[in-house]
C-alpha beads as a LAMMPS data file, in Angstrom:
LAMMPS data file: protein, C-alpha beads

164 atoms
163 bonds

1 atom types
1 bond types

-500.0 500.0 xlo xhi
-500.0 500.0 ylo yhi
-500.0 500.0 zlo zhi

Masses

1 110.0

Atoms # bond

1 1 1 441.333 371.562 -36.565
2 1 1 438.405 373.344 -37.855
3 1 1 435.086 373.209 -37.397
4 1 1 432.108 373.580 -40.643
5 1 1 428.718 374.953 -39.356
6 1 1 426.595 375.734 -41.765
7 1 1 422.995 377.573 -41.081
8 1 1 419.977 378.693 -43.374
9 1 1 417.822 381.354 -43.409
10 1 1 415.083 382.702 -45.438
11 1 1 416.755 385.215 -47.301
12 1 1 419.798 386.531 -49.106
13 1 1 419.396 389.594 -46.657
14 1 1 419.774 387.446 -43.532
15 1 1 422.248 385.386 -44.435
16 1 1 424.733 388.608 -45.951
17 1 1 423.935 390.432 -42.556
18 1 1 424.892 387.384 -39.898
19 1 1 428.242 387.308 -42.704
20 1 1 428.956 391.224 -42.121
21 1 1 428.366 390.240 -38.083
22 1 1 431.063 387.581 -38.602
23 1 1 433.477 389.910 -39.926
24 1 1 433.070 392.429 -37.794
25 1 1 433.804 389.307 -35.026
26 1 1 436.760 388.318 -36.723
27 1 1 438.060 392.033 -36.503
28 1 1 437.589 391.789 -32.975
29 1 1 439.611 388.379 -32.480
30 1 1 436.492 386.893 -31.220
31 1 1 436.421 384.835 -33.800
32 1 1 438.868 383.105 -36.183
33 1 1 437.583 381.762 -39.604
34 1 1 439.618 379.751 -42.409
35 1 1 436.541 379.980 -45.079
36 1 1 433.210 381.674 -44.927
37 1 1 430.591 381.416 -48.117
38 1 1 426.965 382.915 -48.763
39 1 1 425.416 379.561 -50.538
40 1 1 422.036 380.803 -52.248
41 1 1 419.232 379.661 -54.359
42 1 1 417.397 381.578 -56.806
43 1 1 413.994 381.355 -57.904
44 1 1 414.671 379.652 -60.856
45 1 1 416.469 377.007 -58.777
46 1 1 420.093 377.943 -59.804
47 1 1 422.519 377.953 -57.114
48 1 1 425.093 380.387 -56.905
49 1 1 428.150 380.763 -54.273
50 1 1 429.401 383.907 -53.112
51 1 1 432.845 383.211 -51.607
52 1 1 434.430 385.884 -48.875
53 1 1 437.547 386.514 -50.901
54 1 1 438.286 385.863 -54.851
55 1 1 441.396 383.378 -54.905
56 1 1 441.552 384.230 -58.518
57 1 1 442.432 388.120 -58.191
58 1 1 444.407 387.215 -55.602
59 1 1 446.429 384.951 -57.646
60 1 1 445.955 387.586 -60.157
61 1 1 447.731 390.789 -58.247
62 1 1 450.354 388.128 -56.921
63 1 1 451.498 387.045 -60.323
64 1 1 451.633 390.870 -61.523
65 1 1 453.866 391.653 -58.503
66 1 1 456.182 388.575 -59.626
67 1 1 455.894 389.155 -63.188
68 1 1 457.034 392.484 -62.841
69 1 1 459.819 391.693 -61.095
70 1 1 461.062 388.742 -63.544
71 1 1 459.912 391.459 -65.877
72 1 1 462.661 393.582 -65.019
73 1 1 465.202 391.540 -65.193
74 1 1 464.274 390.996 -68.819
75 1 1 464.051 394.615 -69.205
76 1 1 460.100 394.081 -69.793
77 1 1 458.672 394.515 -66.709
78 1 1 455.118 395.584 -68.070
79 1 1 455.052 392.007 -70.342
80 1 1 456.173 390.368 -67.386
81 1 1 453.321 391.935 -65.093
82 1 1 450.766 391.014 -67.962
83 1 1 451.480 386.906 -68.144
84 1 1 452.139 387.088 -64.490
85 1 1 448.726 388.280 -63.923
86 1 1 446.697 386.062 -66.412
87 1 1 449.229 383.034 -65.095
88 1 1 447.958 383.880 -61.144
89 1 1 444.592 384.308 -61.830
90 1 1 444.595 380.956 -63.906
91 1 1 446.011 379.635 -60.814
92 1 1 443.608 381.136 -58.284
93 1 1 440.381 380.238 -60.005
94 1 1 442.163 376.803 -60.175
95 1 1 442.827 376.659 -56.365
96 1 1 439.819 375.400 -53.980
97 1 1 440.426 376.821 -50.471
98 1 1 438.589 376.100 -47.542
99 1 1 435.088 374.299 -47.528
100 1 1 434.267 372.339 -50.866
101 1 1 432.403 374.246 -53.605
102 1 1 430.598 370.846 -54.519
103 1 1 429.442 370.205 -51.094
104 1 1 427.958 373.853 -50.727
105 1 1 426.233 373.246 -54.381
106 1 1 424.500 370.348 -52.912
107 1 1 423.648 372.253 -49.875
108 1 1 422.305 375.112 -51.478
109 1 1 419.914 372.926 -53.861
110 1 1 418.433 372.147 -50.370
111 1 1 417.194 375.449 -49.866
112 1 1 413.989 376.768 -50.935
113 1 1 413.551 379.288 -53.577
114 1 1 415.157 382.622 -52.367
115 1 1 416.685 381.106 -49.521
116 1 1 420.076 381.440 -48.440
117 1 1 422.748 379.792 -46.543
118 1 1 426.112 381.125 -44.728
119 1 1 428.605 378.266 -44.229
120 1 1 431.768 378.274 -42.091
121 1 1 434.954 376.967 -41.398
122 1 1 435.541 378.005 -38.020
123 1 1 439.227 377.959 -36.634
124 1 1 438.464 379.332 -33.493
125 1 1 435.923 381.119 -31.413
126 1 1 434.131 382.553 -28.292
127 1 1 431.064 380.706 -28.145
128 1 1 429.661 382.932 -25.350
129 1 1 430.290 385.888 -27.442
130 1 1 429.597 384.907 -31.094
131 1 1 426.272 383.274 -30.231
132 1 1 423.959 386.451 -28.672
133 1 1 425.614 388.399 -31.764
134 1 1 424.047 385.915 -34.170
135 1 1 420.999 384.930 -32.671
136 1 1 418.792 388.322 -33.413
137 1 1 418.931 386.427 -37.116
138 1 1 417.489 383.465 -36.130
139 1 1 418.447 380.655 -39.005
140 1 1 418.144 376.674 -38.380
141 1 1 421.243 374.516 -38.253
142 1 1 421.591 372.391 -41.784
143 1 1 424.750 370.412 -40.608
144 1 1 427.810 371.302 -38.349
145 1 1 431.218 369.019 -37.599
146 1 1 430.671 370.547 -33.870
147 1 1 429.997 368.144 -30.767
148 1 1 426.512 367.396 -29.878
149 1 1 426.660 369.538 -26.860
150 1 1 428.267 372.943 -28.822
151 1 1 425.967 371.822 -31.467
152 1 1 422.544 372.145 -29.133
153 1 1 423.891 374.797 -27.628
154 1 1 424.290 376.446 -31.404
155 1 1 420.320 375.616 -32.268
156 1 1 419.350 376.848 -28.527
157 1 1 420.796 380.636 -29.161
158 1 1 419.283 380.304 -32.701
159 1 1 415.941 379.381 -31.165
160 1 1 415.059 375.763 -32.663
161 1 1 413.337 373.288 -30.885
162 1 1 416.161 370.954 -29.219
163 1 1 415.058 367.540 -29.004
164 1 1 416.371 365.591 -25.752

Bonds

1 1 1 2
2 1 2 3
3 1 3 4
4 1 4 5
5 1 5 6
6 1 6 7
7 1 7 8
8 1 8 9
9 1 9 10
10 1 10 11
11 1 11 12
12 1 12 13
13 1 13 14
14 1 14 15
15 1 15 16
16 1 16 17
17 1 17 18
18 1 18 19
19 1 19 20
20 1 20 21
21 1 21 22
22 1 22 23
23 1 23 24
24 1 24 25
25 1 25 26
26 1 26 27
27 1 27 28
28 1 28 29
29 1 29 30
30 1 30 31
31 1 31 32
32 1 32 33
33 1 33 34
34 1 34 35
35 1 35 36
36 1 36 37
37 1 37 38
38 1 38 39
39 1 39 40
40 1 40 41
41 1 41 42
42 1 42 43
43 1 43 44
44 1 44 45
45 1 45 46
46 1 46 47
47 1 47 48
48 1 48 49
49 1 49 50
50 1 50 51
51 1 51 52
52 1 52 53
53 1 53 54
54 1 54 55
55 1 55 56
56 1 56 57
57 1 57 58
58 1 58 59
59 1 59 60
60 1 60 61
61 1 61 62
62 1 62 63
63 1 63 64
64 1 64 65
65 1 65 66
66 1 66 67
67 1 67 68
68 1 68 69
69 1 69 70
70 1 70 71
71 1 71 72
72 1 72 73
73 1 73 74
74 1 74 75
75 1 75 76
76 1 76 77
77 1 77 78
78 1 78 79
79 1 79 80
80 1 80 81
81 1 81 82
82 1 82 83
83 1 83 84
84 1 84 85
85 1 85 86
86 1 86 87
87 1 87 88
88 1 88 89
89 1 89 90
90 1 90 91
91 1 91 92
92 1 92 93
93 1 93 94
94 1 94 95
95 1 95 96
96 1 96 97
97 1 97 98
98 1 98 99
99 1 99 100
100 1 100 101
101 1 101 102
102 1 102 103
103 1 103 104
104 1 104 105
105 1 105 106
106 1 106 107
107 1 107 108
108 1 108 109
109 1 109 110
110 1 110 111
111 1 111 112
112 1 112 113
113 1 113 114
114 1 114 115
115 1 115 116
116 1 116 117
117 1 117 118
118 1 118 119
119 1 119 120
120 1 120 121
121 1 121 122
122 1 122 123
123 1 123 124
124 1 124 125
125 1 125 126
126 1 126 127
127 1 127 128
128 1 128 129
129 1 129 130
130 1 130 131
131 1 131 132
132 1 132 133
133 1 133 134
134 1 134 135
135 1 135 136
136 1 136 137
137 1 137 138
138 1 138 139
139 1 139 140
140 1 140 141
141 1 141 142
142 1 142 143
143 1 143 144
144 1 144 145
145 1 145 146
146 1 146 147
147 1 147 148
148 1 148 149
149 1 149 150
150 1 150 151
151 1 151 152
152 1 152 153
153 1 153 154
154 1 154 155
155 1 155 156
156 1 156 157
157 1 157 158
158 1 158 159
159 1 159 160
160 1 160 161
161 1 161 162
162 1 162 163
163 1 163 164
């Protein structure tokens, strides 16, 4: 079962760097993530969501690899590739992996102007090693599915006030 943390910070900056930390975890095995999101809000209060991978060009290259090949068989591989393409993209941009877009909407309208959240969906991890690689950023804890003790410990290495 997964875990969703989900922390704020100031800034777009802050937010893409603890993201490009993550990854760089997650090439290491430290850490093993199902969904990870940049939630911000502009200045103009518009929210906007920048997901980790596009599920619609995914879809996309999928149904141009399938396409083809029915293609071929219909000796027109290059039509096939075509409406295999615009069919997996239609699918992708259909298909809602990992944490809910509406949810992170309603997060992000939380923010204030220019501020920025990263939100995760955390399959596994090294607590003991994610946590002094994150900290530097600072960030305060907007809502996790983590127990209250990993929780506190979460808002301790990001430097919040704990409350007993």
């Amino acid at each position: 079962m997964s875990n969703l943390v989900a922390i704020a910070y100031p800034d777009r900056e802050s937010a893409e760097q603890v993201r490009r930390t993550l990854i760089e975890l997650q090439k290491e095995h430290i850490i093993e993530l199902d969904d990870m999101v940049v939630v911000t809000r502009k200045a103009d209060g518009k929210v906007k969501l920048h997901q980790a991978t596009s599920v619609a060009g995914a879809g996309a290259a999928g149904g141009a690899l399938w396409g083809g090949l029915i293609g071929l068989l219909f000796l027109a591989p290059l039509l096939g590739m075509a409406v295999g393409a615009a069919a997996g993209g239609a699918a992708g941009k259909l298909t809602d992996v990992g944490v809910d877009d509406s949810f992170m909407k309603e997060l992000g309208a939380k923010l204030g102007e220019g501020g920025a959240a990263v939100v995760v969906l955390v399959r596994r991890s090294t607590p003991d090693k994610v946590l002094p690689r994150i900290k530097e950023y600072g960030g305060h804890v907007v809502q996790t599915s983590l127990t209250e003790e990993a929780e506190e410990s979460l808002r301790t290495a990001l430097g919040e006030q704990v409350t007993a």
